[in-house]
C-alpha positions as CSV (number, residue, x, y, z in Angstrom):
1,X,95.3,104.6,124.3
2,X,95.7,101.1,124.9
3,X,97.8,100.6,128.5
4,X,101.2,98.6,129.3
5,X,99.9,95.1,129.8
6,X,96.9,94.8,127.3
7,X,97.2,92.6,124.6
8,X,98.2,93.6,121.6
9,X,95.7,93.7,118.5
10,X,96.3,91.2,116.3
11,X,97.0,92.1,113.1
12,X,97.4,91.2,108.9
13,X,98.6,93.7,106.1
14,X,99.8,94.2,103.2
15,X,103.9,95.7,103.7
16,X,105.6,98.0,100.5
17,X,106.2,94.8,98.8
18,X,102.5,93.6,98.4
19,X,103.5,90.8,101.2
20,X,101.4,89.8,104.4
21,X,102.7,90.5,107.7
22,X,101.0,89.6,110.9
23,X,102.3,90.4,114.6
24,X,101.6,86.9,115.5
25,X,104.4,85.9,112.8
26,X,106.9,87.4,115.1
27,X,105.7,86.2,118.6
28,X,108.2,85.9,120.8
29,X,110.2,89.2,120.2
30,X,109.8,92.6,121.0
31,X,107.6,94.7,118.2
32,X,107.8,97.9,117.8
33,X,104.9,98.9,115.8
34,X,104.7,102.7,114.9
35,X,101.8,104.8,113.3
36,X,102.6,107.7,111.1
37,X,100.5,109.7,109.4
38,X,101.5,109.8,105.9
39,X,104.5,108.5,104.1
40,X,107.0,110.9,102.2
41,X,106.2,113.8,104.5
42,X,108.8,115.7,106.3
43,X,108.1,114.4,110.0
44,X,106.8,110.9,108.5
45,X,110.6,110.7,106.9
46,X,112.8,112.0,109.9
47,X,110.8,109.3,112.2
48,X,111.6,106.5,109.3
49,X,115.2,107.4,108.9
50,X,115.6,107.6,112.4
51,X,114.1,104.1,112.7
52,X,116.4,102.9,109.5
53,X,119.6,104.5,111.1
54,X,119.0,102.6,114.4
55,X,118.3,99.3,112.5
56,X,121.8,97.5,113.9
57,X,120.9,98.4,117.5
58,X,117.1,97.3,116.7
59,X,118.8,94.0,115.5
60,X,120.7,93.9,119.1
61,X,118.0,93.7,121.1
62,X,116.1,91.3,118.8
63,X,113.3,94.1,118.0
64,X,111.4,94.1,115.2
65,X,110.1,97.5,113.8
66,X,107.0,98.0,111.6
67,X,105.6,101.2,110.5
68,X,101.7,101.2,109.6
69,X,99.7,104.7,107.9
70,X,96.8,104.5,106.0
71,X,98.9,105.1,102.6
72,X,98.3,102.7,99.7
73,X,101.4,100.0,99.5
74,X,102.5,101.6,95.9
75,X,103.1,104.7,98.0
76,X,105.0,102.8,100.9
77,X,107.4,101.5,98.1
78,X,108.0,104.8,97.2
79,X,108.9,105.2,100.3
80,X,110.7,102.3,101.4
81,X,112.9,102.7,97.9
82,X,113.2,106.7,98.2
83,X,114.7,106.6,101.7
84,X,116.1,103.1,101.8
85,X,114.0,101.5,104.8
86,X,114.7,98.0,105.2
87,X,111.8,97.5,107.4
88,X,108.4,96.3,107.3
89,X,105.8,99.5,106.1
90,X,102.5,98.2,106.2
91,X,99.5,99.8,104.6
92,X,96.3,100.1,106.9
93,X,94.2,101.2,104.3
94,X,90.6,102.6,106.0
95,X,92.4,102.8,109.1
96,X,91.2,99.7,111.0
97,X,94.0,98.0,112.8
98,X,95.4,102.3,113.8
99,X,91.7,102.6,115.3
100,X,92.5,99.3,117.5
101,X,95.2,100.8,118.5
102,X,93.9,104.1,119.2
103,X,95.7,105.5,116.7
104,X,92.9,106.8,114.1
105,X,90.2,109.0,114.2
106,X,89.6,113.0,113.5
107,X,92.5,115.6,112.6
108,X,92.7,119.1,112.1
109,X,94.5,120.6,109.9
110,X,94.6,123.9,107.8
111,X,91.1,124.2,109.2
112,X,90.0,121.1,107.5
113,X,88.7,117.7,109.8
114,X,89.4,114.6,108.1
115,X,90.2,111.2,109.2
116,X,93.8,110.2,109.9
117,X,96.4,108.2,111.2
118,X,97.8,109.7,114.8
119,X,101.9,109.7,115.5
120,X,101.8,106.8,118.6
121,X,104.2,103.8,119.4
122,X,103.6,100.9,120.9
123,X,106.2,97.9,122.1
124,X,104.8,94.9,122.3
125,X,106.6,92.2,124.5
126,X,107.4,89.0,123.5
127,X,104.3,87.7,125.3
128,X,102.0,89.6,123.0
129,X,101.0,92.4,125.9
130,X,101.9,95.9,125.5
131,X,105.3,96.5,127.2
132,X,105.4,100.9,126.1
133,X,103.3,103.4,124.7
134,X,104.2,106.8,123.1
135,X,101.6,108.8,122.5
136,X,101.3,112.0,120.0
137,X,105.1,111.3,119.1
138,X,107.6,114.1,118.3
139,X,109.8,112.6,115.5
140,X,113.0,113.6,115.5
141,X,114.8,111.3,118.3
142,X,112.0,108.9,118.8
143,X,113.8,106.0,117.8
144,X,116.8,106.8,120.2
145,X,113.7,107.3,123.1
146,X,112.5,103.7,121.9
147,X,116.1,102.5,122.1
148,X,116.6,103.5,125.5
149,X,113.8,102.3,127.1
150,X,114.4,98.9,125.2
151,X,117.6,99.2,127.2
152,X,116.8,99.3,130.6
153,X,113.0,97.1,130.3
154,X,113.5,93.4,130.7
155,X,111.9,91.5,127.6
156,X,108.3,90.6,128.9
């Protein structure tokens, strides 16, 4: 896992609307950027609600959130539409920004090993570094979590 005070991996990709996003265009706020493992699952969709529903306090303390899986953007606009997320969903197709951020690599599941997105968070600070890291994420009430510790950390 990457460690509070590393810089943050740039990034560029495509969001559910076909769009470019990079976390250099929001330098000088918070990020949160969370990894998921695949959109329209049951976890994957408590941990995006939660995130939608917490939206005005997000908005608050200026924090941006941006969900990235390895899902193709028409799925993410599925997503995005189904559950009404009115943040940024980006696709990591291949897996290669998740792997800088520690986030990718073998899974098991059902017996089967594949390849695959891993549930962590990361905040970046508003200087680019890595202000918190949540690692192997339970879903339900990791926004609130987020939003706590947003609370009571001074914006870096």
């Amino acid at each position: 896992m990457l460690d509070v005070g590393d810089e943050a991996p740039e990034f560029e990709l495509p969001n559910q609307h076909g769009e470019t996003v990079s976390l250099s265009q929001f330098a000088g706020r918070r990020v949160v950027v969370y990894f998921y493992p695949r959109a329209n699952t049951d976890g994957c969709t408590v941990q995006a609600r939660e995130f939608r529903d917490a939206g005005a306090a997000f908005d608050e303390h200026d924090v941006v959130v941006i969900g990235i899986s390895d899902d193709p953007v028409e799925d993410l606009a599925t997503f995005a539409e189904d559950h009404d997320l009115g943040f940024h969903l980006l696709s990591d197709d291949g897996g290669e920004v998740a792997t800088l951020y520690e986030s990718y690599g073998e899974k098991q599941m059902f017996g089967n090993t594949f390849d695959g997105v891993f549930r962590n968070t990361y905040v970046v600070g508003t200087d680019g570094t890595i202000d918190a890291v949540y690692e192997g994420v339970t879903p339900d009430g990791h926004a609130e979590e987020v939003l706590a510790d947003l609370s009571t950390t001074p914006t870096a």
